[in-house]
C-alpha positions as CSV (number, residue, x, y, z in Angstrom):
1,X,32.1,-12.2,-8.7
2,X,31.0,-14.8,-6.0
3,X,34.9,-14.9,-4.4
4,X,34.0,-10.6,-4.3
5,X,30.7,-11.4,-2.6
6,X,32.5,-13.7,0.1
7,X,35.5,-11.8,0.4
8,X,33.2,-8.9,1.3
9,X,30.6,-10.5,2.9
10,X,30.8,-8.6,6.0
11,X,30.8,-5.1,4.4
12,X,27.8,-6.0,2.1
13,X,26.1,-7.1,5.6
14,X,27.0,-3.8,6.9
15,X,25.7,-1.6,3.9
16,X,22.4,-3.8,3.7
17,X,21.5,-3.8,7.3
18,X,22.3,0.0,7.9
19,X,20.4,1.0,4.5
20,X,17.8,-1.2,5.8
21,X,17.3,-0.3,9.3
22,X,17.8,3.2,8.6
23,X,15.0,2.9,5.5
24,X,12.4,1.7,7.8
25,X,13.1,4.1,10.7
26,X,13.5,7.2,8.2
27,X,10.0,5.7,6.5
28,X,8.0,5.7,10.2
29,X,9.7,8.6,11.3
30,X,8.7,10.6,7.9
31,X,4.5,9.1,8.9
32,X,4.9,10.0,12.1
33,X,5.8,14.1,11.3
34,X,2.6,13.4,8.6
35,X,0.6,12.6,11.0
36,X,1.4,14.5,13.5
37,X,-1.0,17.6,13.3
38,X,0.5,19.8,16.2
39,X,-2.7,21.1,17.9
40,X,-2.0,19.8,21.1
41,X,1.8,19.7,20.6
42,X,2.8,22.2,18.1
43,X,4.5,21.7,15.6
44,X,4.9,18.0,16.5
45,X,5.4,16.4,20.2
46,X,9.2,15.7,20.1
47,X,10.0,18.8,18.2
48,X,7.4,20.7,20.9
49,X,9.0,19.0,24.0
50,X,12.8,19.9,22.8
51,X,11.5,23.3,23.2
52,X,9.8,22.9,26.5
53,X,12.9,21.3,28.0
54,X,15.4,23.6,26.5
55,X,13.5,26.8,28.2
56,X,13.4,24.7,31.3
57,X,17.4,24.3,31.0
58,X,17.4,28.4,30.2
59,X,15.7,28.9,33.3
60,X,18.0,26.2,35.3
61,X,20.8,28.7,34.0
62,X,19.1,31.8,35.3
63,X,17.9,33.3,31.5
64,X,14.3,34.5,31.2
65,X,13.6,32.7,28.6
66,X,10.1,31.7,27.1
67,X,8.8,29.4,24.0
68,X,5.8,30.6,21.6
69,X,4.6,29.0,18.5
70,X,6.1,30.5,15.7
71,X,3.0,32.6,13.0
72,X,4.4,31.3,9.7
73,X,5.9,27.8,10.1
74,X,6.2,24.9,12.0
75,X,8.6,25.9,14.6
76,X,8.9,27.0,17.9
77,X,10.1,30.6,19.1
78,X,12.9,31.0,21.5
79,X,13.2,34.1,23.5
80,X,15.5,35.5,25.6
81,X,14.6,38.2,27.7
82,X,12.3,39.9,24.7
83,X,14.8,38.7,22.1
84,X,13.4,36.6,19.6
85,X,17.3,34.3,18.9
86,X,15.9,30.9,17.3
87,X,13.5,29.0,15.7
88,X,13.0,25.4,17.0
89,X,12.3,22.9,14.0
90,X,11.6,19.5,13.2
91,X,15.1,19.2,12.5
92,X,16.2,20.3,16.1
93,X,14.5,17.5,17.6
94,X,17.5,14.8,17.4
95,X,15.0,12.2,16.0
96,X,16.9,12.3,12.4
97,X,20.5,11.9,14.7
98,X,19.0,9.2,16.9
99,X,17.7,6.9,13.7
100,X,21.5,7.0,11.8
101,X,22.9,6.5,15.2
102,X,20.4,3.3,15.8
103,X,20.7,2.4,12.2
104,X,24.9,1.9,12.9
105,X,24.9,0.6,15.6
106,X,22.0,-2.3,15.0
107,X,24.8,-2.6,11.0
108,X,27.5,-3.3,13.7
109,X,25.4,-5.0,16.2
110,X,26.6,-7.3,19.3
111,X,24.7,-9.5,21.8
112,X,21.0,-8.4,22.1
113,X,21.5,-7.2,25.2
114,X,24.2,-5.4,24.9
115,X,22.6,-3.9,21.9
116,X,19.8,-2.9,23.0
117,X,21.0,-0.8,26.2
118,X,23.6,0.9,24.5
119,X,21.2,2.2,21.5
120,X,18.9,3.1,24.8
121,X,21.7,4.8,26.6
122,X,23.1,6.8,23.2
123,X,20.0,7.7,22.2
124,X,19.2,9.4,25.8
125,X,22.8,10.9,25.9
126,X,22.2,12.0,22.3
127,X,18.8,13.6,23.2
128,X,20.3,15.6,26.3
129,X,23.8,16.6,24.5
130,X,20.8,17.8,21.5
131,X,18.9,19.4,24.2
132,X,22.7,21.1,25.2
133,X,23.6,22.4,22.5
134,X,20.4,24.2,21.8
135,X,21.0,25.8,25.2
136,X,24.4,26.7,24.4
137,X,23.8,28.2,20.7
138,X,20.3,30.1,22.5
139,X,23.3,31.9,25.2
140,X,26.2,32.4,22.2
141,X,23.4,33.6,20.0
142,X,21.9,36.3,23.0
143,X,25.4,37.7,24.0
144,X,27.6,36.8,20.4
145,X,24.8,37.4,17.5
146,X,27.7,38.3,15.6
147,X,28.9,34.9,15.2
148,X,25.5,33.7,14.4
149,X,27.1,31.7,11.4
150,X,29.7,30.1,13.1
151,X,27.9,28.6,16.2
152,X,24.8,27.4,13.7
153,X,26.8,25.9,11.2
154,X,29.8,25.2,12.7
155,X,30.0,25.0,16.7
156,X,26.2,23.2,16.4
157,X,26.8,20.3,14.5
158,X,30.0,19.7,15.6
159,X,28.8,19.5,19.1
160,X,26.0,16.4,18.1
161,X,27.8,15.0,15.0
162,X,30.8,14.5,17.2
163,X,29.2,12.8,20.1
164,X,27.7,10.5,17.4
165,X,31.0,10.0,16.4
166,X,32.5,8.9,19.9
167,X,29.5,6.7,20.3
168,X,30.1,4.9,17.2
169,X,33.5,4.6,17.8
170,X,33.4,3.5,21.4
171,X,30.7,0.6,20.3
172,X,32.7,-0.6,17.5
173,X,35.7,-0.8,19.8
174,X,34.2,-2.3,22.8
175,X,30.7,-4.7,22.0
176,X,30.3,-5.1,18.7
177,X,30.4,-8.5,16.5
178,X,33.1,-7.2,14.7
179,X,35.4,-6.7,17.9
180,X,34.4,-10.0,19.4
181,X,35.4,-11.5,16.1
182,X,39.0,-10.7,15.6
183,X,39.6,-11.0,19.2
């Protein structure tokens, strides 16, 4: 059992830090939606803002587009020209995408540094590629509601989960310990 534990020392680090990290971001992120009680910034400010700044990039792209607190949940309304297309939630925000990319990259972490920019730059290019692809379902969604199913479920998360991916990949590759090690 110990010659396991050494020979996979590295991989139990991994698994331990990620679950970790991840844990404790997951667990403030979860107190922060609970105590967030949207009367300023409905339904919560990240989730609230998201909206703001993807009517702003509607606009930007010549839509008349507006936002309006939606009657029965916790979610914004997005309109295009009268057309209610999509609901803004809590799970549009790219919080939830931003903590498992943070949690990987601080599981396969390099220098400090280096560390710390690169989770400040991904999380910023995660947040705008988010903001993106809200844009881009709103337009399929207003002149393709037919393939309603297809951009949610498939065109949507392929768009964030793959940028995730290419981050991932590109740290792994490039700055962290692992890299620096075999080299």
């Amino acid at each position: 059992m110990k010659d396991l534990i050494i020979k996979y020392k590295s991989v139990i680090k991994f698994i331990l830090t990620f679950l970790l990290v991840y844990g404790v971001l997951t667990f403030a992120y979860k107190l922060y939606l609970d105590y967030s009680d949207g009367s300023v910034y409905y339904p919560d400010y990240f989730t609230n803002l998201v909206a703001k700044q993807s009517n702003e990039l509607l606009h930007a792209f010549g839509y008349d587009s507006q936002i309006a607190k939606h009657p029965d949940e916790p979610s914004m309304k997005l309109i295009i020209n009268g057309k209610y297309l999509a609901r803004v939630v809590e799970g549009c925000n790219s919080i939830s995408v931003i903590i498992l990319f943070v949690s990987f990259i601080i599981a396969f972490a390099g220098k400090f540094k280096t560390t710390f920019f690169y989770i400040l730059v991904g999380s910023v290019l995660i947040y705008i590629v988010n903001l993106l692809r809200i844009v881009i379902l709103s337009i399929g969604l207003y002149h393709y509601p037919w393939r309603r199913e297809e951009l949610h479920t498939v065109i949507f998360p392929l768009i964030i989960y793959g940028m995730v991916f290419l981050l991932w990949m590109f740290w792994v590759n490039r700055f962290s310990n692992l890299t620096a090690s075999n080299e």
